[in-house]
C-alpha positions as CSV (number, residue, x, y, z in Angstrom):
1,X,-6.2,-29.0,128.8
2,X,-9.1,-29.9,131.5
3,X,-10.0,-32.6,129.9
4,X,-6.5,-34.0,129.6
5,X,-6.0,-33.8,133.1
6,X,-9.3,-35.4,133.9
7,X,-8.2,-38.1,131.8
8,X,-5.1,-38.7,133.3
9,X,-6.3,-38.6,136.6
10,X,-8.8,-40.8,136.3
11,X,-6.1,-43.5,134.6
12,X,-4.1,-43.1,137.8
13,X,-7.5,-43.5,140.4
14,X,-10.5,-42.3,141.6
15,X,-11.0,-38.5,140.4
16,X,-13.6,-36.3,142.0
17,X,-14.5,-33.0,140.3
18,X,-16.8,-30.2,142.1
19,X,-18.4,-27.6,139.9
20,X,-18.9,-24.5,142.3
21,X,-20.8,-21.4,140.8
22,X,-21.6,-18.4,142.5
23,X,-25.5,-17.2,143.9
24,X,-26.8,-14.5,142.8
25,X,-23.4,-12.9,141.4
26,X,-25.3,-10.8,138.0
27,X,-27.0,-9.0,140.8
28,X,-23.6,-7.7,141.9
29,X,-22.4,-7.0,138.1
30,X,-26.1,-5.0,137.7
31,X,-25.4,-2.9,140.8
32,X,-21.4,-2.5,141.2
33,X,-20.1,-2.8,137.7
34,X,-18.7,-5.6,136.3
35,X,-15.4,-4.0,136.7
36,X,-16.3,-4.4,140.8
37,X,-17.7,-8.2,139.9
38,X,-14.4,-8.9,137.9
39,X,-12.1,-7.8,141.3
40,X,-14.6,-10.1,142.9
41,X,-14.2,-13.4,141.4
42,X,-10.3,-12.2,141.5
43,X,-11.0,-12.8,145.2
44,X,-12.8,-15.8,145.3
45,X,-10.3,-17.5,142.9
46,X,-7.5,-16.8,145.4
47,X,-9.3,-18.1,148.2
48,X,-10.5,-21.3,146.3
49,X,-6.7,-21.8,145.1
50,X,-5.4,-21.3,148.7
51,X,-8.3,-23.8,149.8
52,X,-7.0,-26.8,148.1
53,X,-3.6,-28.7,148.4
54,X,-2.0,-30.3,145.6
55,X,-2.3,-32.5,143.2
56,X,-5.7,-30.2,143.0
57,X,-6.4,-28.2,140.4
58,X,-8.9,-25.4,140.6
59,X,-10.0,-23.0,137.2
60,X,-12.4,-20.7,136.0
61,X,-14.8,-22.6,134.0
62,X,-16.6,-19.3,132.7
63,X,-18.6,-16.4,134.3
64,X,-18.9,-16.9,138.3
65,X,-18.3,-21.2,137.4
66,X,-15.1,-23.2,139.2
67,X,-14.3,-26.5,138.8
68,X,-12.1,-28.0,141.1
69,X,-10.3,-31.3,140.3
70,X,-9.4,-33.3,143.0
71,X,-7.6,-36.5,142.9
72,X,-8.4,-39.5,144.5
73,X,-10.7,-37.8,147.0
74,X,-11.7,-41.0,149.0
75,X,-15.1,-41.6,149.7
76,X,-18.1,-39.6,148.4
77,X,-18.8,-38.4,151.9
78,X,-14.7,-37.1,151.4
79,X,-15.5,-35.1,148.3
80,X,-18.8,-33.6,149.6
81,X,-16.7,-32.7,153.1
82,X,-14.0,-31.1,150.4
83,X,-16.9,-28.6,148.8
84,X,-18.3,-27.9,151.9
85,X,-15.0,-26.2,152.9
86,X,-14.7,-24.5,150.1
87,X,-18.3,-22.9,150.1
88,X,-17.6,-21.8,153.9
89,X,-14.2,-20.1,152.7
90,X,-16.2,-18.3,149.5
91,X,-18.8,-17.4,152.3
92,X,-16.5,-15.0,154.5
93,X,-17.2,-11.7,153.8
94,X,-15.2,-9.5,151.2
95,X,-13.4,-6.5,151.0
96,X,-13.8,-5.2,147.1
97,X,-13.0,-1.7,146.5
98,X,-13.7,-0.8,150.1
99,X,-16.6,-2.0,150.0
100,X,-18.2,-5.2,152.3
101,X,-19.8,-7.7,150.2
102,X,-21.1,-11.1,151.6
103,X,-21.4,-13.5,148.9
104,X,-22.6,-17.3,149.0
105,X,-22.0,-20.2,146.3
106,X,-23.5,-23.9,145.7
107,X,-21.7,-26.7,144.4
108,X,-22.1,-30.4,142.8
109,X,-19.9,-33.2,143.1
110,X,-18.9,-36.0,140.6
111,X,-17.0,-38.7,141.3
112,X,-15.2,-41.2,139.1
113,X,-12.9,-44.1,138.8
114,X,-11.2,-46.5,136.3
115,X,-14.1,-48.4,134.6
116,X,-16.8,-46.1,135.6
117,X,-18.5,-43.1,134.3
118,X,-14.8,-41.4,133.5
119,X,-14.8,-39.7,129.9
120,X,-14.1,-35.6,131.2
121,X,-16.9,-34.3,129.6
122,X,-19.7,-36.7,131.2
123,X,-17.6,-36.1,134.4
124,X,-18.0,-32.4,134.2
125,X,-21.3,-33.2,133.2
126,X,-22.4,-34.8,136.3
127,X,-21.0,-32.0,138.2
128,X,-23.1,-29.3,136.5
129,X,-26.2,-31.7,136.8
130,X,-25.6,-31.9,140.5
131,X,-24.8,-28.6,141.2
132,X,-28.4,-27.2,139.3
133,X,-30.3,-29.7,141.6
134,X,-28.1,-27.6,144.7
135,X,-29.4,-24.5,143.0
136,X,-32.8,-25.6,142.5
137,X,-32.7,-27.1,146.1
138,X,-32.4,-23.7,147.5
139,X,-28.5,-22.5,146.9
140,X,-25.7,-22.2,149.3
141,X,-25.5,-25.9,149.6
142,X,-23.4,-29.1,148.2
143,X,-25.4,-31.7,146.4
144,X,-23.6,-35.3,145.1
145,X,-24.2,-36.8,141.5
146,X,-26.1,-40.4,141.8
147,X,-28.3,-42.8,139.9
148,X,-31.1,-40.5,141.0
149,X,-30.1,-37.6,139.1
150,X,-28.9,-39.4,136.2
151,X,-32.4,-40.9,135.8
152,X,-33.8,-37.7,136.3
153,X,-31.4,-36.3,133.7
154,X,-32.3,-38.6,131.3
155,X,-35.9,-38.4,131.7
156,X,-35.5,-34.4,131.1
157,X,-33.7,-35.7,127.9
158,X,-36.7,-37.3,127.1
159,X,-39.6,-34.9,127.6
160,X,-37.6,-32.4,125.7
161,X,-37.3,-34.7,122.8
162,X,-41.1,-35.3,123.0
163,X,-41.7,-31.2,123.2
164,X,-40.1,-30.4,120.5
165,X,-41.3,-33.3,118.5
166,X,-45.0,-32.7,119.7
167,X,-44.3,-28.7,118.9
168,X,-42.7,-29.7,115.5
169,X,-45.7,-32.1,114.6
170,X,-48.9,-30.7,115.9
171,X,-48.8,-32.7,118.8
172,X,-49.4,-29.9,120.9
173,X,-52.8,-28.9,121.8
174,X,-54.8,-26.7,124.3
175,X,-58.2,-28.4,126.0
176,X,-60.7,-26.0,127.7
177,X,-62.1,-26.4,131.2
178,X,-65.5,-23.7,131.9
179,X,-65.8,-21.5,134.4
180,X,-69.2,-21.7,136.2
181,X,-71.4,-19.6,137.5
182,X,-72.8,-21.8,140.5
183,X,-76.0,-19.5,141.3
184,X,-77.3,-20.4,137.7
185,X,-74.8,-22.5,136.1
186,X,-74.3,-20.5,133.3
187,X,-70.4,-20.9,131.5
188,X,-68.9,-17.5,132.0
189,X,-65.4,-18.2,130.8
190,X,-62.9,-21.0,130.1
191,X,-59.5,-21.9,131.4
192,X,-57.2,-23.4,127.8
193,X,-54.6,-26.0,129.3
194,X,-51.9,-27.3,127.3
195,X,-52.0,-30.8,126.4
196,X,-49.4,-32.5,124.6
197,X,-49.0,-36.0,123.5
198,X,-45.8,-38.2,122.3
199,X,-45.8,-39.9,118.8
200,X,-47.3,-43.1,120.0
201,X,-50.0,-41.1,121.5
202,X,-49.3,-40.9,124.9
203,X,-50.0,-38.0,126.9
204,X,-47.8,-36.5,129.0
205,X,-48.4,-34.5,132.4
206,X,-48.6,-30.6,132.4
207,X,-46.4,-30.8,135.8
208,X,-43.4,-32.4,133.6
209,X,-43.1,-30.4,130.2
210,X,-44.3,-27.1,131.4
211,X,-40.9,-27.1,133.5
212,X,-38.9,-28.6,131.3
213,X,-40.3,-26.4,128.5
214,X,-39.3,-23.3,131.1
215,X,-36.2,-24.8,131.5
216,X,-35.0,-25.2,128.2
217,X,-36.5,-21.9,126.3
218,X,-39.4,-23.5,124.9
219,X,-42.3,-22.3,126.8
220,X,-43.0,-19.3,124.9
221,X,-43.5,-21.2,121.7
222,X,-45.7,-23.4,124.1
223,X,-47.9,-20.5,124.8
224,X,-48.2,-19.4,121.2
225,X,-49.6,-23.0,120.6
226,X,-52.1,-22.3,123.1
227,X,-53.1,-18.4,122.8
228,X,-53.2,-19.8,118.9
229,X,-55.8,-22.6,119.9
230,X,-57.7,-20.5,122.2
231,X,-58.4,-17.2,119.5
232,X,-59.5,-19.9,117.0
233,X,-62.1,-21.7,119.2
């Protein structure tokens, strides 16, 4: 049904979806209950409902994730003003169970029209991409989707593939750098590095699939490459 009425809006005009999820909510399900983090997002739900005007649609995506669809929204600037609001409502303290509870939330923006990037899915997408670069830019904030974090998307897509390939195809290897004792240069230990290389033999920086090993579940099998290399040398 989301998608439908993506769709439809975006064959009408400009469409602008914001993807708005909740920081540090599993603290408050760990502590309270999740019977007090259920009443909770009961409250933010109203307040994001009674934030927006129609034709705009707001829904629980799953979890402590909203999605707000909001038709023609106007400029970019517009749609970023629009989840701005909403994260200052969501930031006014609550009253759950008698109990005060200040909670904060970061959102991404997407924005589409007719001939653009406008299937739902990609849309929603581009929402969720945006609003992980809020997170990872330090929460409580409203970041925009643009060329910038679709090529950085993209690239992600791509060290990933080469991970898994270099992890599938002994492409993955660890390289040893001594430790040095400078009073008498003797080697008293050795630090193993992962190296890993694509199948045209490229190599590829530490900096870039470490984190996107961490990011998509891989980096344990990374160190077992490694702690495996290091025992047999």
């Amino acid at each position: 049904l989301a998608e439908e009425i993506v769709t439809e809006a975006v064959a009408e005009g400009d469409v602008g979806v914001l993807f708005v999820d909740l920081d540090r909510f599993k603290l408050v399900n760990d502590t309270l209950g999740h019977g007090f983090g259920d009443d909770l997002l009961c409250e933010v739900a109203d307040r994001l409902a009674a934030s927006v005007e129609e034709p705009s649609v707001v829904a629980r995506f799953g979890g402590d994730e909203f999605t707000v669809l909001v038709p023609d929204p106007g400029s970019p600037a517009d749609l970023v003003a629009v989840a701005e609001r909403l994260l200052a409502g969501i930031a006014e303290p609550y009253r759950v169970r008698g109990t005060r509870i200040d909670m904060r939330a970061s959102a991404g923006a997407a924005l589409a029209s007719p001939g653009g990037r406008d299937e739902p899915e990609s849309l929603i997408r581009d929402a969720d991409s945006a609003l992980y670069h809020a997170k990872d830019r330090g929460r409580g904030r409203v970041e925009l989707f643009d060329d910038y974090l679709l090529a950085a998307g993209s690239e992600r897509v791509r060290v990933e593939a080469v991970l898994r390939g270099a992890l599938e195809n002994g492409r993955l290897d660890a390289h040893f750098q001594p430790a040095v004792r400078l009073s008498d240069g003797v080697v008293v230990g050795v630090e193993a590095l992962a190296r890993c290389w694509s199948s045209t033999g490229a190599p590829m920086s530490p900096a870039t699939f470490i984190e996107v090993a961490e990011e998509v579940g891989l980096i344990s099998e990374v160190f077992e490459v490694v702690l495996r290399r290091a025992v047999d040398q």
